[in-house]
FINU-559290 format. One record per atom (N, C-alpha, C): residue in one letter; x, y, z. Coordinates in steps of 0.05 Angstrom, whole numbers, plus 5000, padded with zeros to 4 digits. Example, Ala and Ser with C-alpha at 12.3 -4.5 7.8 and 13.67 -1.06 7.14 Angstrom:
A526448865156A524649105156A526449345156S525749555142S527349795143S525850015157
//
This chain:
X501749765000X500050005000X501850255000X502050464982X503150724977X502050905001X504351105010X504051195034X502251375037X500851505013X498951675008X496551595018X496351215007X493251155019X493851085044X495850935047X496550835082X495451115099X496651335102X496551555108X492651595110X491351625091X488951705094X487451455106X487751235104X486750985112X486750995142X488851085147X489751065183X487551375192X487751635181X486251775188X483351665189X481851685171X480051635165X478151275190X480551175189X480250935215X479351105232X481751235241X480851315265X479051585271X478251645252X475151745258X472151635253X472651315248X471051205244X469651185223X470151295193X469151335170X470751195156X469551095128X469150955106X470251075077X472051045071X472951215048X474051055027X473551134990X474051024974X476251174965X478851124950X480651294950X480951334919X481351524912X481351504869X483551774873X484651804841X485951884828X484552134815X482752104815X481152344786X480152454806X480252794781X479953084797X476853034791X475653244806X472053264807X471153464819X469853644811X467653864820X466253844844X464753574845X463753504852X464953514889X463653574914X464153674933X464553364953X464053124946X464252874953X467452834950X468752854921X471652824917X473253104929X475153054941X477453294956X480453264952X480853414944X483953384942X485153394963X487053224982X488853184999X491353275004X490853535016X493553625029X493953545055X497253395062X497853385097X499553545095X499553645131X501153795143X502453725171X503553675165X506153475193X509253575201X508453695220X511153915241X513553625234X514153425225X516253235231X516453275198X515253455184X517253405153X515153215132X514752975145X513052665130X511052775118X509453085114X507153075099X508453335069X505453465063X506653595045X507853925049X507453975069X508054235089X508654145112X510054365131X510254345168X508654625173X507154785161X505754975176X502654985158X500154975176X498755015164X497455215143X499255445148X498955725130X499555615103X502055585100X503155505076X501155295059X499455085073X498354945056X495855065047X493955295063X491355385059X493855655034X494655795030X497355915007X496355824990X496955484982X497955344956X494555274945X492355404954X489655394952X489055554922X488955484898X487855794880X486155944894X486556234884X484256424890X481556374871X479156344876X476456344869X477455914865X478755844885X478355524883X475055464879X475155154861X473355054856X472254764850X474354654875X475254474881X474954424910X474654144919X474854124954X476954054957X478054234972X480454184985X480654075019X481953845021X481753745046X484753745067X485653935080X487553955092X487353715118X488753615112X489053395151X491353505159X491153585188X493553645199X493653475213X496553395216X497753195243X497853295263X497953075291X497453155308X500253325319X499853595338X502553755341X500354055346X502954115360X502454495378X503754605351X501554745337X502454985310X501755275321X503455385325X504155615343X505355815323X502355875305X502056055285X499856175282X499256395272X495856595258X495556405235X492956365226X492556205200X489956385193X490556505165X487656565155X486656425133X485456375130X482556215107X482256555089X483556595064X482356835057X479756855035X478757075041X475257015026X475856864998X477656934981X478056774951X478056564962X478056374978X478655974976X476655884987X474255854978X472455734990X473855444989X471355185004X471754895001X473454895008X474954975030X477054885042X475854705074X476554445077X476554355100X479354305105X479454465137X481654435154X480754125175X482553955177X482453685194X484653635212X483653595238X485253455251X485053145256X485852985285X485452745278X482752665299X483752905325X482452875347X482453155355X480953335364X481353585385X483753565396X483753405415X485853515437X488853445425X488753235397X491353275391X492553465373X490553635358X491453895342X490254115345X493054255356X491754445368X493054805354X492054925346X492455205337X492855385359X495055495372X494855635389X496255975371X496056195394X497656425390X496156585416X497856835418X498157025445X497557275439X496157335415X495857615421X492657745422X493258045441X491258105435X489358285414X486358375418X485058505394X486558715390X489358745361X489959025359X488259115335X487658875316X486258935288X485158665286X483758625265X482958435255X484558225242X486758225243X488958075231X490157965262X488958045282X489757945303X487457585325X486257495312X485357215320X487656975305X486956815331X489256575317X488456505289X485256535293X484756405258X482756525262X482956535230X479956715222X479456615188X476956535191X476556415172X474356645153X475156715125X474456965116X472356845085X472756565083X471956475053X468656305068X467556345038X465956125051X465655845043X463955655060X463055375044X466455205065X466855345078X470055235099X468455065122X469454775119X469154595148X471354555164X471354575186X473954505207X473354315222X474754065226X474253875243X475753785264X476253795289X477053615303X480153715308X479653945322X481354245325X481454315351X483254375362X483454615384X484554845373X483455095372X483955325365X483955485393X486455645402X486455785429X488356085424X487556255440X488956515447X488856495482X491856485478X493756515503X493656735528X492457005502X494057215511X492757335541X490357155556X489257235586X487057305582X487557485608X485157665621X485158005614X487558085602X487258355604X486158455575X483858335567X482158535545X481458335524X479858375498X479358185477X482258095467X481557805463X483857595452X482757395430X482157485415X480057305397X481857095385X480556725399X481656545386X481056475354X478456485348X476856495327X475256635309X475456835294X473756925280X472556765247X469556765252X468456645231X467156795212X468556985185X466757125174X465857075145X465656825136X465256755117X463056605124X460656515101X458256445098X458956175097X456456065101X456855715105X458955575118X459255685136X461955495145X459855365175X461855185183X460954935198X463454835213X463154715231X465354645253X464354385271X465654185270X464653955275X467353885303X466353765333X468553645349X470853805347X470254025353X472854215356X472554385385X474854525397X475154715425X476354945415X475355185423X475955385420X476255545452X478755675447X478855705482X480555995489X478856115503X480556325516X480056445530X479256755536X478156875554X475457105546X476857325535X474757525529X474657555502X472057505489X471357455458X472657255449X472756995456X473656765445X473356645417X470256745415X469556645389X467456865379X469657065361X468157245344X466557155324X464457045327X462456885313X460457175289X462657295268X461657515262X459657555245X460157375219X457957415197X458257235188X455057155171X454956865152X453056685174X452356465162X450756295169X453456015172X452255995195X454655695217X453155525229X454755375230X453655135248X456355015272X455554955292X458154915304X455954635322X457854425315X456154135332X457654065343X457753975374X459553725390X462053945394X461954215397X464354325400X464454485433X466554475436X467654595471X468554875468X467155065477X467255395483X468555385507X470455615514X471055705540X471955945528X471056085560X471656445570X469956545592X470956795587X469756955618X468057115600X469157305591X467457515582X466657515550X464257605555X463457545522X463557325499X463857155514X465857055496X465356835470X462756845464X461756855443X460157035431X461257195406X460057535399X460457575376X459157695363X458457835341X456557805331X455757735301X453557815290X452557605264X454257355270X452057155249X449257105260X448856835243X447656735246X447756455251X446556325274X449156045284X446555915296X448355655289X445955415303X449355325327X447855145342X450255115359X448454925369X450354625364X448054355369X449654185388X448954075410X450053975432X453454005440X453754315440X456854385442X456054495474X457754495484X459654505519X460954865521X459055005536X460455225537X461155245562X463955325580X464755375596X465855575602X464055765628X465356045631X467355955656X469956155652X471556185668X471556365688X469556575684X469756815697X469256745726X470156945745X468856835770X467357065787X465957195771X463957385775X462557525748X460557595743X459557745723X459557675692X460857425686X461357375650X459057335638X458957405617X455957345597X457457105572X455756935572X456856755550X456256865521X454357005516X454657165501X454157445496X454857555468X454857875463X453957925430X451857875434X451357845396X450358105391X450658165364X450958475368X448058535338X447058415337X444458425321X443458825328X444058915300X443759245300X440259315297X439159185286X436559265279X434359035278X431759145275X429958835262X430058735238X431758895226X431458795194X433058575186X435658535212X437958325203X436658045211X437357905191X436157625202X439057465211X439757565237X442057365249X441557405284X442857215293X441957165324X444456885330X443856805350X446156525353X442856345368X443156075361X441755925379X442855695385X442755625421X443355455422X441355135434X442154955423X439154675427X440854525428X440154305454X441054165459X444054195472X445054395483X447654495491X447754365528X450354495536X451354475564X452454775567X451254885592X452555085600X454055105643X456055095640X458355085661X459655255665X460455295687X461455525695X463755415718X465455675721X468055625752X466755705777X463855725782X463355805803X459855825802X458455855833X455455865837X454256105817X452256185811X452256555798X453656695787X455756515765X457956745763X458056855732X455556735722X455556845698X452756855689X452057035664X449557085653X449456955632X447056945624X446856755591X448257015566X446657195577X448757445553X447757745560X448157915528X448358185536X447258295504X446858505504X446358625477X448358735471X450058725454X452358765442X451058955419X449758955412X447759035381X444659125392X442759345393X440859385408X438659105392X438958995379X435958805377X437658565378X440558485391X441258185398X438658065403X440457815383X438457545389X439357325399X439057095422X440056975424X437056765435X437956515431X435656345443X437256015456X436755965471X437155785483X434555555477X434855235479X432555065488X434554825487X432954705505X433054375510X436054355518X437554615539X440354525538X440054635579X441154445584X443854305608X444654615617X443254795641X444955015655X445554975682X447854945693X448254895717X448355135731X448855115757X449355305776X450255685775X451555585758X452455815743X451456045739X449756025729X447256235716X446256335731X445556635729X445856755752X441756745753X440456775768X437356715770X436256885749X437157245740X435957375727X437057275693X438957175692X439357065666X440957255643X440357475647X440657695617X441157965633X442258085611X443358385624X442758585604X441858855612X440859005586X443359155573X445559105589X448359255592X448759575608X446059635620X447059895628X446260025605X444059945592X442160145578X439359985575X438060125587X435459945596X434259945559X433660175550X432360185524X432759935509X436259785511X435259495499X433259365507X432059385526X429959115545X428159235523X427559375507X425259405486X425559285459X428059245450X429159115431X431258865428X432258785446X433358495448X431258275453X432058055438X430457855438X431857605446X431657505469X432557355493X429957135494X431256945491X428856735496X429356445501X428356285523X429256005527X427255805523X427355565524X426055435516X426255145530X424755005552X425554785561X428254715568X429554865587X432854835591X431954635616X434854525626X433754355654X436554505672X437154345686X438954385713X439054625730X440654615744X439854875770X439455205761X441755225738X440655455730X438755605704X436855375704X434455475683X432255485701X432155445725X429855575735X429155855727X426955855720X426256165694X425156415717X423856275744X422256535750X424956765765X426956775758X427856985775X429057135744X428457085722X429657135702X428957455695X430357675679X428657965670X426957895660X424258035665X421958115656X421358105622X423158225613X422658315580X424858095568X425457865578X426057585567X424557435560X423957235542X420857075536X421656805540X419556635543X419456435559X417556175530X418956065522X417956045494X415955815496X413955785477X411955495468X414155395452X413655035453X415354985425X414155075399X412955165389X410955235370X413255485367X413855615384X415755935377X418155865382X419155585393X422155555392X422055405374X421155195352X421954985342X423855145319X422455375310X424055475285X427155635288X427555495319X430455565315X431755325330X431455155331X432354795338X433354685316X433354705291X433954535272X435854705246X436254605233X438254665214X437454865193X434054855193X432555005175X433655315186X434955355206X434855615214X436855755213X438455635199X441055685188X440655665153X438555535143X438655395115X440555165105X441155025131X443454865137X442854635111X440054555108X440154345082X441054345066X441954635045X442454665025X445554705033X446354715046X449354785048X452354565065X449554415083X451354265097X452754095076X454753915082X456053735068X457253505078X457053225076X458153065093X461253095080X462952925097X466352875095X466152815064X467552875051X468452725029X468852405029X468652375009X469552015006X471451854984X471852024972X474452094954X476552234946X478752164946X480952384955X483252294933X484352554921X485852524896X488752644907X490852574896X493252624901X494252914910X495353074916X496153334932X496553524898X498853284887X500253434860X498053494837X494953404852X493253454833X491753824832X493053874850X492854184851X492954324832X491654584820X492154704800X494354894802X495554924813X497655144807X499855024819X502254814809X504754604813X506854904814X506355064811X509155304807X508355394844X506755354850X506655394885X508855194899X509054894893X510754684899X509454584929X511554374931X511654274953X513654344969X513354275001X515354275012X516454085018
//
């Protein structure tokens, strides 16, 4: 067996999937072309930048990066020209994207993914850089993208969740403040958020400007945890008509009884739209919750439980199942390393 398929055979094992391996290029979003990236030399790069680089601009092709497992202790951007790019690891906790700095610009998150139709799988993405102000591990501003068994981790604004329609399933959040914020539109399906703060953090800060934008974050079927009794809120208006909705998810202790914060301008409590839906554990008890938070029928939550609320049908995509040589790339004057 040639080391190419050995190589994908062993990945692919061990995520439990089924894969046919071919030679021929294809449009078609099932076949992906196979780039590795391995810090020991053995793949076709040692930094993940360099291989999302060797991507054409307006690609039209799936491109499937697997990274090996290893600490890549670099910024990586996805730029808007490369859609169909999936970034892979093997497991979360064995690849992990870290960096230390904090918000000076937008060129400052460990990764920021800017194209759309981008899946990331089975990732730790983290910013180092503390407690003293925004440190954004992740920004997501491209449309259709999706995130499957991945951790994103840090402190304040962890995951600039900014624009485009997402989906993030089976994934682990941590922070204190804010730290899921901005302004898509997001389904968020049995993922683990953990605040660190140990007084006052909002898990989120969605910044929804008006009624006319159709974006909000929801989360169904989730876990929400905290470092302490009361020490955090479900969120904040970042944007005066934030939307956020909660149902059918796991709040522990954490949560503080009133739930939501108008930020120190009451006039949002007329325009934020805050709403839960059948949560259980100690801190979804609803009656100590603000007043101008809603308390939903499933009839008014169902249409944000499912994928339709993202338009996730038309866009989701399962793994590929055919995977063509690296040198099948269109542009060979990029090279290998």
């Amino acid at each position: 067996m040639g080391s190419l398929r050995a190589d994908i055979v062993l990945l692919f094992c061990s995520l439990g999937l089924i894969l046919l391996v071919s030679t021929s290029s294809s449009l078609d979003t099932s076949t992906a072309i196979l780039v590795r990236v391995d810090q020991t030399g053995k793949g076709d790069f040692t930094r993940i930048q360099d291989a999302i680089n060797v991507v054409p601009s307006n690609n039209t092709e799936s491109v499937f990066i697997w990274v090996k497992p290893g600490i890549y202790r670099e910024k990586v951007t996805v730029p808007a020209d490369k859609p169909f790019i999936t970034l892979s690891g093997s497991t979360a906790m064995s690849t992990i994207i870290t960096y230390d700095e904090a918000w000076i610009s937008v060129e400052s998150p460990t990764v920021s993914i800017l194209a759309s139709d981008f899946v990331g799988r089975y990732l730790t993405i983290q910013n180092t850089y503390g407690r003293g102000g925004p440190a954004v591990a992740l920004r997501v501003a491209g449309d259709r993208v999706a995130f499957y068994a991945s951790r994103f981790i840090g402190f304040q604004d962890t995951l600039l969740d900014d624009a485009g329609r997402h989906y993030f399933t089976n994934c682990y959040i941590e922070g204190g403040t804010d730290f899921i914020c901005g302004n898509a539109r997001s389904l968020f399906r049995k993922c683990h958020l953990h605040s660190v703060s140990e007084k006052g953090g909002a898990f989120t800060a969605q910044r929804r400007s008006s009624a006319a934008e159709d974006t909000g974050y929801s989360f169904s079927n989730c876990k929400l945890t905290g470092a302490g009794v009361g020490t955090a809120i479900l969120g904040r208006p970042w944007g005066a008509y934030s939307r956020v909705i909660f149902t059918l998810t796991y709040m522990s202790g954490a949560i503080q009884p009133q739930g939501w914060n108008d930020w120190n301008n009451p006039s949002n409590q007329m325009t934020a739209y805050y709403g839960e839906y059948n949560s259980w554990g100690p801190g979804s008890n609803t009656r100590g919750r603000v007043e101008w938070s809603h308390q939903f029928s499933l009839d008014e939550a169902s249409q944000y439980m499912n994928q339709s609320w993202i338009d996730g049908r038309d866009w989701l995509r399962p793994t590929p199942s055919h995977f063509t040589k690296f040198s099948a790339l269109p542009d060979p004057a990029m090279g290998n390393k």
